[in-house]
C-alpha positions in Angstrom: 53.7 11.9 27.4 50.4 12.9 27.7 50.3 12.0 31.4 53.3 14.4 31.9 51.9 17.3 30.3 49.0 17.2 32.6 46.6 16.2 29.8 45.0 12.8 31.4 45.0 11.6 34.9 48.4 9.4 35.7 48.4 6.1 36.2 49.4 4.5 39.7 53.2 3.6 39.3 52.4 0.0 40.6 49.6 -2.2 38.2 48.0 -5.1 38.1 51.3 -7.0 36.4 53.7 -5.6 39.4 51.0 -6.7 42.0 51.1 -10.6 40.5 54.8 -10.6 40.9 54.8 -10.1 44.4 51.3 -11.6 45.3 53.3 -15.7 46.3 56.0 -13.5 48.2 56.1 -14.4 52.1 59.5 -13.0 53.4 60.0 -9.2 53.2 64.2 -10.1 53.2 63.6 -11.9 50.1 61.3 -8.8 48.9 63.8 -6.6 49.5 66.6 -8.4 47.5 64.4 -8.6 44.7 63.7 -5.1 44.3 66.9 -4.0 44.2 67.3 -6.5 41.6 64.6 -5.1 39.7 66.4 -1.5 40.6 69.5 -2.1 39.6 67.9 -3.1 35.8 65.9 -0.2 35.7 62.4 -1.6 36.2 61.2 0.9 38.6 57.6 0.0 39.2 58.3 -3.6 40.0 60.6 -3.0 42.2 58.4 -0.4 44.1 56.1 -3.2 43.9 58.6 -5.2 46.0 59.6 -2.6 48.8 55.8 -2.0 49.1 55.1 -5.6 49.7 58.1 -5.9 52.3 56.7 -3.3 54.1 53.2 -5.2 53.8 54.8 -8.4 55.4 56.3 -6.6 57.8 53.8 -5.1 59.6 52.5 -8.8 59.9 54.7 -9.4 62.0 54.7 -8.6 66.5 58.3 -7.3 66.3 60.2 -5.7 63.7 63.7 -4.0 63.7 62.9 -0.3 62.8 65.9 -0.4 60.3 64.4 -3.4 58.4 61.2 -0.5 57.8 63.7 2.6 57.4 65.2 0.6 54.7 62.3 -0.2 52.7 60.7 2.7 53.0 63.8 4.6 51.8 64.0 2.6 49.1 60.1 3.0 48.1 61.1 6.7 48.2 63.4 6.6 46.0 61.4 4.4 43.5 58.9 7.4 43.7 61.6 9.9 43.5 62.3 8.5 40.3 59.4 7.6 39.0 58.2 11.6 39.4 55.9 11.2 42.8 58.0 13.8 44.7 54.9 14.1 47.0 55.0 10.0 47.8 58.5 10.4 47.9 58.4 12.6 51.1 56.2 11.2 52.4 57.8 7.5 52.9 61.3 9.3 54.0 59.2 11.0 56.5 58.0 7.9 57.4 61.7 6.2 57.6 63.0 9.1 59.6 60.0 8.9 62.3 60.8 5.2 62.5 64.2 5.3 63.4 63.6 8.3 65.7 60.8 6.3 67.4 63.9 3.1 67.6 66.0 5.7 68.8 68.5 3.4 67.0 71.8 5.5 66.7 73.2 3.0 64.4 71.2 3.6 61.1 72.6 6.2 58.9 69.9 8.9 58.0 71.8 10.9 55.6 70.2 9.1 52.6 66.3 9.4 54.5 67.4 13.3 54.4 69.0 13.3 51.2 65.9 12.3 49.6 63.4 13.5 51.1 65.4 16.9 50.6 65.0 16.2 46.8 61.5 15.4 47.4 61.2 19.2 48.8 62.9 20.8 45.9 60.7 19.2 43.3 58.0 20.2 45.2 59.3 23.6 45.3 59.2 23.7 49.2 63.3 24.9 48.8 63.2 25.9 52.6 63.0 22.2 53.8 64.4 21.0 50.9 67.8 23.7 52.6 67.1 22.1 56.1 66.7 18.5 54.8 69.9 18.9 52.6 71.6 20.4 55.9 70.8 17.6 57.8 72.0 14.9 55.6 75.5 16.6 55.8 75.3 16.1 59.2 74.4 12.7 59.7 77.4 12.0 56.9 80.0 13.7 59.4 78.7 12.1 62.2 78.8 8.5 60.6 82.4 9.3 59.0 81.7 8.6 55.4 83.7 9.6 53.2 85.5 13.5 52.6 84.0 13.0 48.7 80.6 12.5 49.9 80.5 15.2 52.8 81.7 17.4 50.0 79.2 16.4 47.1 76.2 16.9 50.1 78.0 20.3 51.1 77.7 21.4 47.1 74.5 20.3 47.3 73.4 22.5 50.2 75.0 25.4 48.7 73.4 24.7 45.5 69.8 24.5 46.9 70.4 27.5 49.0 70.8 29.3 46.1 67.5 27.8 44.6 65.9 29.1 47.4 67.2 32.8 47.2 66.4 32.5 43.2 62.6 31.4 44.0 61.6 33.9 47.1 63.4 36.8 44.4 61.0 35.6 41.9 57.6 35.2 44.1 58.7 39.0 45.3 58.9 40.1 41.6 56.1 38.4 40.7 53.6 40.0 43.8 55.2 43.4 42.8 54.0 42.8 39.0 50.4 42.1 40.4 50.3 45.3 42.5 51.4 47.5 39.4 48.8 45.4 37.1 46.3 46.2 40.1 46.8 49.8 40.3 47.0 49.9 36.3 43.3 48.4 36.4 42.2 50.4 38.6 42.9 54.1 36.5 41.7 52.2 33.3 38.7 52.0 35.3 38.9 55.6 36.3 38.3 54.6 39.9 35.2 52.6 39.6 34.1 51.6 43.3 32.7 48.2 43.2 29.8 48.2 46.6 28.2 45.3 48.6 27.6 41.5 48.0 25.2 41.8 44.5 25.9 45.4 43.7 26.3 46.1 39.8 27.6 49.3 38.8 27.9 50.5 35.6 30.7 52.1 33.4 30.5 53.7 30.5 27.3 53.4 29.3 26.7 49.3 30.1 29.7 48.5 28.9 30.7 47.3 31.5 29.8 45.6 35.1 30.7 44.1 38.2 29.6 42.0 40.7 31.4 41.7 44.3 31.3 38.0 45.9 34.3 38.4 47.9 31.7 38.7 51.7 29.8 35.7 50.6 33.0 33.9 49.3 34.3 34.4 52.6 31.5 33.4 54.3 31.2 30.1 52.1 34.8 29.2 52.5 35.0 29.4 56.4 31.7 27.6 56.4 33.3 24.9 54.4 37.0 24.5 56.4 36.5 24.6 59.5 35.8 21.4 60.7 38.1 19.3 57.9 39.4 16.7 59.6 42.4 14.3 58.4 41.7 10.3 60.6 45.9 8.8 60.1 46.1 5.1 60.5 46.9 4.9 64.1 43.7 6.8 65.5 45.9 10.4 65.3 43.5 13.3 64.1 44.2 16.8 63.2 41.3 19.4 62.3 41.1 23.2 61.0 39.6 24.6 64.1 39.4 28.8 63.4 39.7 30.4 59.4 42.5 33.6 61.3 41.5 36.5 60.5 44.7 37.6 58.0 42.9 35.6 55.5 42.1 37.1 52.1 39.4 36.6 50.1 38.1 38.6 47.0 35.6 37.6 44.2 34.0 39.2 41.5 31.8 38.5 38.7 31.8 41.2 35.6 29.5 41.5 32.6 32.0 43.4 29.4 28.9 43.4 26.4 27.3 40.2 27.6 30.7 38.5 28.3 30.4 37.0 31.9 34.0 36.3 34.0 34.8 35.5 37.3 37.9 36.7 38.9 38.8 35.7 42.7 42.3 35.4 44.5 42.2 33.6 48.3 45.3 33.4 50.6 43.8 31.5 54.2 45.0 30.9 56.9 43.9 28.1 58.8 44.5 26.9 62.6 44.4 23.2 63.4 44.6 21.0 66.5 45.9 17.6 66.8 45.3 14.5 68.7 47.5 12.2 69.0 47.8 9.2 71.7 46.7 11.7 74.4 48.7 14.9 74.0 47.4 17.8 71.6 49.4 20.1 69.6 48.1 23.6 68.1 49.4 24.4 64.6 48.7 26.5 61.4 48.5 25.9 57.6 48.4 28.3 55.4 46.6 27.5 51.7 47.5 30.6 49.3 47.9 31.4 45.4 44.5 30.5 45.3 43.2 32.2 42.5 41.0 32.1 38.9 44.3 31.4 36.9 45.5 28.7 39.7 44.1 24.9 40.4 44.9 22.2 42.4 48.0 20.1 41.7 50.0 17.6 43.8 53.3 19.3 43.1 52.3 21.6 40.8 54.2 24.6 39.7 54.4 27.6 41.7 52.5 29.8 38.9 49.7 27.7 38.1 48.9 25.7 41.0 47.7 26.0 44.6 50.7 25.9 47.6 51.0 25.7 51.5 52.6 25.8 54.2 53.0 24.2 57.3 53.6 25.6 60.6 53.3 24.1 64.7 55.0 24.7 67.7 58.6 23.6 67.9 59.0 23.1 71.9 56.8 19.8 71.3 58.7 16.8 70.4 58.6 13.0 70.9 56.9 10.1 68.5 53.6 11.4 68.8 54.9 14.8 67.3 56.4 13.9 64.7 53.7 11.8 63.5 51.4 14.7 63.5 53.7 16.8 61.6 54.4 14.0 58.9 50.1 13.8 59.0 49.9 17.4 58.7 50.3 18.1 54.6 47.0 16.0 54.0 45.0 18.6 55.3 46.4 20.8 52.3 44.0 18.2 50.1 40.9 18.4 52.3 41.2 22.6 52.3 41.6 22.7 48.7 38.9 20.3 48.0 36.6 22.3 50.2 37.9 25.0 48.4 37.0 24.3 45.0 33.2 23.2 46.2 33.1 27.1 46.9 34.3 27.8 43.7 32.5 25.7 41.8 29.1 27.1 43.6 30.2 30.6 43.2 30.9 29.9 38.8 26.9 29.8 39.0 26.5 33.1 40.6 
């Protein structure tokens, strides 16, 4: 309970008793069959502890059929799906999909690597791909002729995520409308105080009150610290924040109200990145935003109270190497807000 309210770091899904049941385990088949033994009964970490060990003996081996991967990692994501690791849960249907597009194996039915990785999205609150994901796993049904029931139930799910979507962007817009008006309200309590350069105090009514700007040096600090991240993937691919654009948004201030010190900042960046990837390069942008004194840092974190992203590259560029950048490209939202909170934590003893 207390790992779901946030209150104590979670535990991995798979422990030391999962690993010892798979530890003797030689064949991935066998792996596989066992998990979804363990599935079907409910016991979600050992069978996770399974799929991943499948997926361990497979890449042992000089030639594997991409399906034998997809599978396993579709089932890992769902294991993760269910266990409340939307973010691992992507991640591995990412990974599916990019191995059966790399196969180009025609065969394998990717509505359920879409399906869940579209659930993935909309518990990470990402509701646009969560709508193309969702989209796409109707497709694939039609194409593979299952069932009228299913291609209905996905179609009902589209719909139903579209509408999530409308519902979310309605909120975000009420929400930055609330902050202007709170904004503009502080400033006429203030009666207009105009807060100068990096260090300046001012005063306001007789001492009671004073401010601090940090928002140039916060600025300064933050491009200082991203550019130059740099996320190493397993197979040699790399992709680095290059340039801090200049639409990003920085402000910080430190006031003083009768000897009471608090810091207030908000930061919206956007960052450029380049990738490398067996050769060929590819230019893309993340943006890092709700960054602010009421916000942290949370793996699929609510909208309100947590830090979010997103992801943007250019879409003429396809082929393996692509998409593995793009599937790489979400870690750099850790590095960024990592570098981030260094800042922060150097600007609290201001």
């Amino acid at each position: 309970r207390a790992e779901e309210l946030g209150d104590m770091q979670r535990r991995e899904p798979v422990q030391l008793e999962q690993m010892l049941l798979v530890k003797d385990l030689e064949d991935a088949e066998v792996a596989r069959q066992q998990g979804n033994e363990h599935f079907k009964a409910g016991r979600l970490p050992e069978a996770l502890a399974h799929y991943e060990k499948g997926l361990e003996l497979l890449k042992m081996q000089p030639e594997v059929p991409a399906s034998s991967v997809a599978t396993l990692l579709s089932n890992a994501a769902l294991c993760y799906l269910k266990l409340k690791w939307p973010d691992r849960a992507k991640k591995k249907a990412t990974m599916a999909i990019v191995a059966i597009k790399q196969a180009e194996d025609q065969s394998f039915d990717q509505s359920k690597l879409y399906y869940r990785r579209s659930l993935a999205c909309e518990a990470l609150q990402e509701f646009g791909m969560a709508v193309d994901d969702m989209s796409r796993a109707l497709q694939h049904a039609k194409a593979v002729a299952q069932s009228l029931a299913e291609q209905h139930r996905l179609k009902g799910e589209v719909e139903r995520l579209k509408k999530l979507k409308a519902s979310a962007e309605a909120e975000l817009e009420r929400k930055q409308q609330q902050k202007t008006n709170e904004k503009s309200a502080e400033v006429h309590r203030l009666q207009g105080k105009e807060v100068k350069g990096e260090g300046y105090s001012s005063q306001v009514s007789s001492e009671y009150l004073t401010e601090q700007d940090f928002s140039h040096w916060t600025m300064s600090r933050v491009k200082e610290a991203v550019i130059g991240v740099t996320h190493t993937a397993e197979n040699g691919a790399t992709i680095q924040i290059v340039e801090l654009q200049e639409q990003s948004k920085v402000t910080a201030s430190i006031t003083n109200k009768k000897g009471k010190r608090a810091l207030y900042y908000e930061m919206d960046l956007h960052c450029a990145w380049l990738g490398k990837s067996a050769g060929n390069e590819m230019k893309g942008l993340i943006r890092v935003y709700n960054i602010a004194h009421d916000t942290k840092f949370e793996l699929g974190g609510d909208e309100n109270t947590s830090y979010m992203y997103q992801l943007g590259w250019d879409q003429r560029l396809s082929g393996v190497w692509a998409d593995q950048l793009k599937t790489e490209a979400p870690e750099l939202f850790d590095l960024v807000a990592v570098k981030v909170d260094g800042v922060i934590k150097d600007l609290r003893k201001k």
